[in-house]
N, C-alpha and C positions, 0 to 999 in steps of 0.2 A: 490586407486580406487575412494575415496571421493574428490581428486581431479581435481573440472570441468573444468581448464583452459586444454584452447586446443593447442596442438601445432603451431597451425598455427596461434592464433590468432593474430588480431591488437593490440598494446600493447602501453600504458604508459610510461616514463620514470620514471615513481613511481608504484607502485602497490596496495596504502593505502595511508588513508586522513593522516596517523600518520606519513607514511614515506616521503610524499610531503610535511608539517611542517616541518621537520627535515631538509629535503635540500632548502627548501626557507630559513630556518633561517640561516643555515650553509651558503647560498651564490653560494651552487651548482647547484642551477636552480633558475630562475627567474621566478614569477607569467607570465610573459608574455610569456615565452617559453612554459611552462607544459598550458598554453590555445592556445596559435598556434598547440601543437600535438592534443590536443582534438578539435578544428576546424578542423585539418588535416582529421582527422579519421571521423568527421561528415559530410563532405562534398561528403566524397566519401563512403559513406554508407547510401541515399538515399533510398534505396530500401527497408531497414527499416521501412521508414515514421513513424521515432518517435515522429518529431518533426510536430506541429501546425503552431510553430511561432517563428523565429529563432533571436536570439538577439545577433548575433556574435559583429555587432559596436560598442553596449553599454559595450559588454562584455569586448572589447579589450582597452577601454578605462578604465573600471574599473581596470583591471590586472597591465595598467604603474601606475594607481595609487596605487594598493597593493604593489609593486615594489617601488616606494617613502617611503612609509609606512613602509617596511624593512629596508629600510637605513636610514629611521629615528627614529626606533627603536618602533614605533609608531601599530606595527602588533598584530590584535585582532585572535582571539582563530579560525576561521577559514578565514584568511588572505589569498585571491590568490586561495583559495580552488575553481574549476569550478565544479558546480553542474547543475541539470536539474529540471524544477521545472514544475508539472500537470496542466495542464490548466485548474482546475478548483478553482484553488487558487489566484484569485483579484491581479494585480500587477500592481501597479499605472502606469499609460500612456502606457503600453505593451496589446498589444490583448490579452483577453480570452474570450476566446468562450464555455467552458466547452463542445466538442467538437459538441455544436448544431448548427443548423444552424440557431436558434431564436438568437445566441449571438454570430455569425461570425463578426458581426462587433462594440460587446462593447470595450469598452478601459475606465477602473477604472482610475477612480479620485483617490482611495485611495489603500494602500499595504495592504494584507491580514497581522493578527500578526505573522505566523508563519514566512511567505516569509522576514517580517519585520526584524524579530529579526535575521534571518540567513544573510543577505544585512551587517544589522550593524554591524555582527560580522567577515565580509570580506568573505561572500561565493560570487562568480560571476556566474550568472544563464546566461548560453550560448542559453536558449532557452525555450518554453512552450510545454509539452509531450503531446503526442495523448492520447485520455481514450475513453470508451464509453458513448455516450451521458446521460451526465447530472452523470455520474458515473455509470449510468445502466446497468448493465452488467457484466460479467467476461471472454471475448475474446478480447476487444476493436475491434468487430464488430461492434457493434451500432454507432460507431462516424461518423458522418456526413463527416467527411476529410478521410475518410477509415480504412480499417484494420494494425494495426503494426502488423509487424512478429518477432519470435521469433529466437534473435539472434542464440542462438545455434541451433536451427535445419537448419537455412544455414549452418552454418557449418557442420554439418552431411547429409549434401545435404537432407535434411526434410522441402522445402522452405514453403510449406503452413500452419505451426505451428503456434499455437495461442503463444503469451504472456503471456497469461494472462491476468484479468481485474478484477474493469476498471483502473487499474496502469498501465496496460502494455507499456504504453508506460517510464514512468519512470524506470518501472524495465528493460526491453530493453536497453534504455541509458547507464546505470551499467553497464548491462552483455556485451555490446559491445564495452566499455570501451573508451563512447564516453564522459564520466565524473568519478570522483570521489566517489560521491554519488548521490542522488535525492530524492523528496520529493513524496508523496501520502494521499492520503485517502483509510481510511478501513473503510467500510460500514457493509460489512459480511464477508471480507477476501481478501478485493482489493487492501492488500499491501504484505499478507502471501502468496495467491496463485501466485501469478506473480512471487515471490520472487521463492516460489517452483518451477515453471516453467522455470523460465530462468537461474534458477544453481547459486542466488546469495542470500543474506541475507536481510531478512524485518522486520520489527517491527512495529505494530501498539500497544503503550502504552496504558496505563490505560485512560479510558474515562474522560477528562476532564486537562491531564495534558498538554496537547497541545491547546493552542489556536482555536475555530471554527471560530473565527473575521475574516473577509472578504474569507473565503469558500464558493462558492457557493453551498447549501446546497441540499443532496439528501435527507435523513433523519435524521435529528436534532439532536435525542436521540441514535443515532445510529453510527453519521457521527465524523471518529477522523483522524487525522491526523499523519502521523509515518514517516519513513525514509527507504532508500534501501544502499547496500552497499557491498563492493566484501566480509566484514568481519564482525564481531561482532564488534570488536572493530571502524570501521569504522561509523555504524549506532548508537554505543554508543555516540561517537563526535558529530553526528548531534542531536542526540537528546537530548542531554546536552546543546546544546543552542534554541532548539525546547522548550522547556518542561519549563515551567513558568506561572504564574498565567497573565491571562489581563482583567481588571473590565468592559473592555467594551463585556467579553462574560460571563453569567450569568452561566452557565457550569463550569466554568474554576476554578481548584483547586486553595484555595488557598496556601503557603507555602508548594510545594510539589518540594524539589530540587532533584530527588536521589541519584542523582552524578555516572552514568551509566558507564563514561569511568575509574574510580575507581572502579567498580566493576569489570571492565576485569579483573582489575589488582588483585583482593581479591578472592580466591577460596573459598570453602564449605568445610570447613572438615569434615563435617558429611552430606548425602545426599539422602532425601526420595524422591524416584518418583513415581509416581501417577498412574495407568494406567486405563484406561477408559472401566469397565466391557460391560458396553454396545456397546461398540465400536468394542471392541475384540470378542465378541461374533456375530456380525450382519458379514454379506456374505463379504468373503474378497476377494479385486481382488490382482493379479499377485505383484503391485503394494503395494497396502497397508501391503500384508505381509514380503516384502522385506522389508519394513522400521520397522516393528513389529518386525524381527529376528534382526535386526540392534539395535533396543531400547535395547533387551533383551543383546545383546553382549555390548552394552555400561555401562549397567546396572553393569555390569560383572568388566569389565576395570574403570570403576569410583568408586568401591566397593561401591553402594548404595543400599541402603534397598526400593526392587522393593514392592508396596503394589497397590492389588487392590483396586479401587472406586465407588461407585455406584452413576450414574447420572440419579437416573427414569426418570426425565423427557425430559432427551437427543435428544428422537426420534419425540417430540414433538416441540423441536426448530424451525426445518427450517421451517414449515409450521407460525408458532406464530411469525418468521422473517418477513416473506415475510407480511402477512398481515399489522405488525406495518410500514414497512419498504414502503409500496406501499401507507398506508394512506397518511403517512406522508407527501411524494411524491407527493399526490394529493394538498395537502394545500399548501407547497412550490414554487411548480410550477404554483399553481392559478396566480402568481404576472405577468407573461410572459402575459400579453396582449397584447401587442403593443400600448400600449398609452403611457407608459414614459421613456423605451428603447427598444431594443431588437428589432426583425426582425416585422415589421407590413405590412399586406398584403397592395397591391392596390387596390383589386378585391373586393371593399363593396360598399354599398351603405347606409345602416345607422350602427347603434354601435353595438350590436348583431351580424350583419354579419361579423361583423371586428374582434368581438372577434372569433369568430368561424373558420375563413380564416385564419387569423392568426396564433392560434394553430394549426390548420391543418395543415399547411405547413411549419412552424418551426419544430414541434416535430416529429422525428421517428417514427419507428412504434412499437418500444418498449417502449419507453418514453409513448405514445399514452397510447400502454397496460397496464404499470404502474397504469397511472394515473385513466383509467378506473376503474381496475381492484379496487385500493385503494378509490375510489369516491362510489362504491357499498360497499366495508365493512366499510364507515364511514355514508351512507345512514341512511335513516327512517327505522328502524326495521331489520334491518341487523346491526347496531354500537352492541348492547349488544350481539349479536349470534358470531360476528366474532371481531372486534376488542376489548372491554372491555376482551373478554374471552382471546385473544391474551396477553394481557397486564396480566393476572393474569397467564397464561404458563411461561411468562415472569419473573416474581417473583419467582416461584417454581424452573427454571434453577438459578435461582444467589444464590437460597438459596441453592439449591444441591452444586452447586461450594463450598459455602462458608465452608458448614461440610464437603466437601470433604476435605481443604484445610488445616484441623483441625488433616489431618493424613499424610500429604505430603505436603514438599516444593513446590514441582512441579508438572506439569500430562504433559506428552510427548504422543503424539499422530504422524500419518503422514499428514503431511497438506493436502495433498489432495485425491482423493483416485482414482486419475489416474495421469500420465504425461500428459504433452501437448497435447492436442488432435488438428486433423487438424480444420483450419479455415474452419465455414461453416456443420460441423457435427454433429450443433446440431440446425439446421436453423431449420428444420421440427418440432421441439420435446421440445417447450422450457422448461419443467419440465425437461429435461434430463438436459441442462444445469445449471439450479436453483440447480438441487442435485448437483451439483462439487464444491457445496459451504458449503455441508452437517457436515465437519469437524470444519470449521470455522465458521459459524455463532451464534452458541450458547457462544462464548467470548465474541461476540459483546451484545448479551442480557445481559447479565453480565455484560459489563463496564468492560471488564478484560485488563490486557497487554498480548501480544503473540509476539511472536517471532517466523519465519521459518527460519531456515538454510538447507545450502544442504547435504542429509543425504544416499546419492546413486545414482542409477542409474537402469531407466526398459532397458526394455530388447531392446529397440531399442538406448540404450545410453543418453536418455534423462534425466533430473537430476529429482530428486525426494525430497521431503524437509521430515526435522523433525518439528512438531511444540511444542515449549514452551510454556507454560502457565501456567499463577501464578495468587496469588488472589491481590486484588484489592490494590494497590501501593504497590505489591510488584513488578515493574521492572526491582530494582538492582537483584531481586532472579533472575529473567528471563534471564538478560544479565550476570548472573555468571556462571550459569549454561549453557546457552547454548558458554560462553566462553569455558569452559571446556569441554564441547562434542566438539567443534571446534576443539581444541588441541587434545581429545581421537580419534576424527575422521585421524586426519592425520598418525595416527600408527598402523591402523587398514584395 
């Protein structure tokens, strides 16, 4: 039952980053072959609109060179691997737009570190994923280039299905097996909930162990970068070359290796999970308690010692998000003037007007609200009422984690606490959509690592995630444990 591959789908001639190593080295496929099937399958899956900005030339030229690089024995740790990488991660000479239409037409001088380190270690990036503008969001409505749809609900004839966001379009690329893996940002859940939604695996690690250098930034304190992937052990790969200190971001851990695709390999013999009193107890839908009877039967099959947690100040996250999360937003975004890149109006007549025409007509109408929204809680006499008080909610949730974490390796929850919902269903109502982020945004207060995998199915057949989550550089706990729910899932 917990597995989402569909029969009919488009497929691979591998099915893992671990399995397509094996037969590049072996000699039984060629980097250039396994990237002609993933162009094959992108070219004619359009209707997706995963892609911003498509890099098949550079890609096919990178692949004969991975292909040298084999027979000269010369093949680095993801050699030949075709990945997809968010457009809002800096990629020297390639278009990002972070899907605004203030940066439709930047093209960086320099590689983000994360994009960097995966290039050197031989991933080939076929392309830049749709997201919501500036990462805003969680449908990849808001992008200026449109909405992506949600591989599997075409295939269950459900064509108007969010992705998820604002990754959706990287998690999209995965689920439709139009790559290997792919890159993202989690801000408040923009690499677990997509992950949840389209039936494949995300991780957004411990704050700091991935490089911010050349991300274009939604909120600084907030904004980390993780990986998607059909498996655990797939988004273990990328984040073992993701995950490393760079002095050019002041965030950036130093000496933190975990060595993640070793933990696949390393079970728990002894294993507490954590469950979240307050979670369990707040109004459950259809949804959230399918994955809640699902925790409790794994709990069962993994013999681990289920304990409950108290997180007081849980119910107070997502509002103490949003507030940190929109200032930030506001300061970040100050830079888009139109005086030294970026989309600049015609329509002025002196420097005020320009600034003013300019963000108007670059930024959405959510990015707009954003930025409003975070410009009034960093204001004269509103900073101490709504932001300082946010920042100190903020302390209270990592402190609860942290005694939480003093009685459990883990705390398992459901990532999100609906499936997919149609594109457009929450156009009228945006608090409704802000709460679909209700589960995940208090790890990112925290600086925690999470993990989502696919942990079932609602009742329309749409996948439904589990989410991991562990304390602060523990991610080999994260990715052992939810190896071993992977494996428990397949016999159950």
């Amino acid at each position: 039952m917990t597995n989402l591959i569909l029969k009919d789908e488009k497929s691979l001639p591998v099915n893992s980053i671990a399995q397509a190593r094996n037969k590049l080295i072996c000699g039984d496929l060629t980097a250039s072959m396994l990237l002609e099937h993933c162009l094959t399958l992108s070219k004619t899956s359009s209707d997706l609109n995963v892609f911003i900005t498509e890099t098949f030339g550079t890609a096919q030229k990178k692949a004969e060179l991975a292909d040298v690089n084999l027979i000269d024995g010369k093949a680095a740790a993801l050699n030949g691997i075709p990945i997809a990488v968010k457009d809002n991660f800096c990629t020297k000479g390639v278009l990002t737009t972070a899907g605004s239409k203030t940066l439709e037409n930047f093209v960086p001088t320099y590689e983000s570190g994360v994009s960097e380190r995966l290039f050197d270690a031989g991933a080939i990036c076929i392309g830049k994923t749709n997201l919501d503008e500036f990462a805003m969001g969680s449908s990849t409505e808001t992008s200026y280039f449109g909405p992506t749809k949600n591989p599997f609900g075409l295939k269950l004839n459900m064509p108007n299905l969010t992705p998820g966001g604002s990754s959706g379009g990287s998690a999209a690329a995965v689920a439709a097996n139009l790559v290997l893996g792919a890159i993202g940002t989690d801000t408040g859940g923009s690499i677990r909930q997509p992950a949840s939604f389209c039936g494949i695996v995300g991780m957004k690690p411990t704050y700091g162990a991935c490089s911010r250098w050349g991300i274009i930034a939604y909120a600084s304190s907030l904004d980390q970068a993780g990986a998607f992937g059909k498996s655990v052990n797939d988004v273990a790969a990328l984040l073992d070359i993701m995950i490393g200190h760079d002095q050019r971001d002041s965030t950036s851990i130093p000496n933190f290796q975990p060595g993640l695709e070793q933990a696949v390999k390393t079970p728990l013999h002894s294993l507490r999970i954590g469950v979240i009193n307050q979670l369990v107890a707040s109004k459950a839908t259809e949804e959230t308690r399918t994955i809640w009877n699902k925790i409790q039967h794994l709990s069962k099959v993994l013999s681990a010692d289920v304990r409950e947690v108290n997180l007081p100040h849980f119910s107070y996250a997502l509002p103490a998000y949003y507030i940190i999360a929109l200032s930030e937003a506001s300061s970040n975004l100050a830079r888009y003037d139109g005086v030294r890149y970026g989309h600049r109006t015609k329509n002025f007549s002196e420097l005020t007007e320009m600034y003013e025409n300019t963000r108007s007509e670059g930024f959405g109408a959510e990015v707009k609200q954003r930025i409003l929204l975070g410009t009034f809680s960093l204001s004269s006499g509103y900073y101490d009422q709504f932001y300082q008080k946010a920042l100190k909610i903020r302390r209270l949730v990592a402190n609860d984690f942290q005694a939480a974490f003093e009685n459990c390796d883990v705390i398992l929850s459901p990532t999100t606490p609906t499936g997919a919902f149609e594109l457009g269903s929450h156009e009228s109502d945006p608090v409704s959509m802000y709460l679909e982020d209700a589960f995940t945004v208090p790890i990112n207060l925290a600086g925690l690592p999470a993990l989502s995998l696919p942990g079932g199915r609602d009742s329309r057949g749409m996948p439904l995630g589990i989410q991991v989550i562990g304390p602060r550089k523990g991610d080999a706990t994260v990715v052992q444990v939810a190896a071993m729910i992977e494996k428990a899932l397949a016999y159950i």
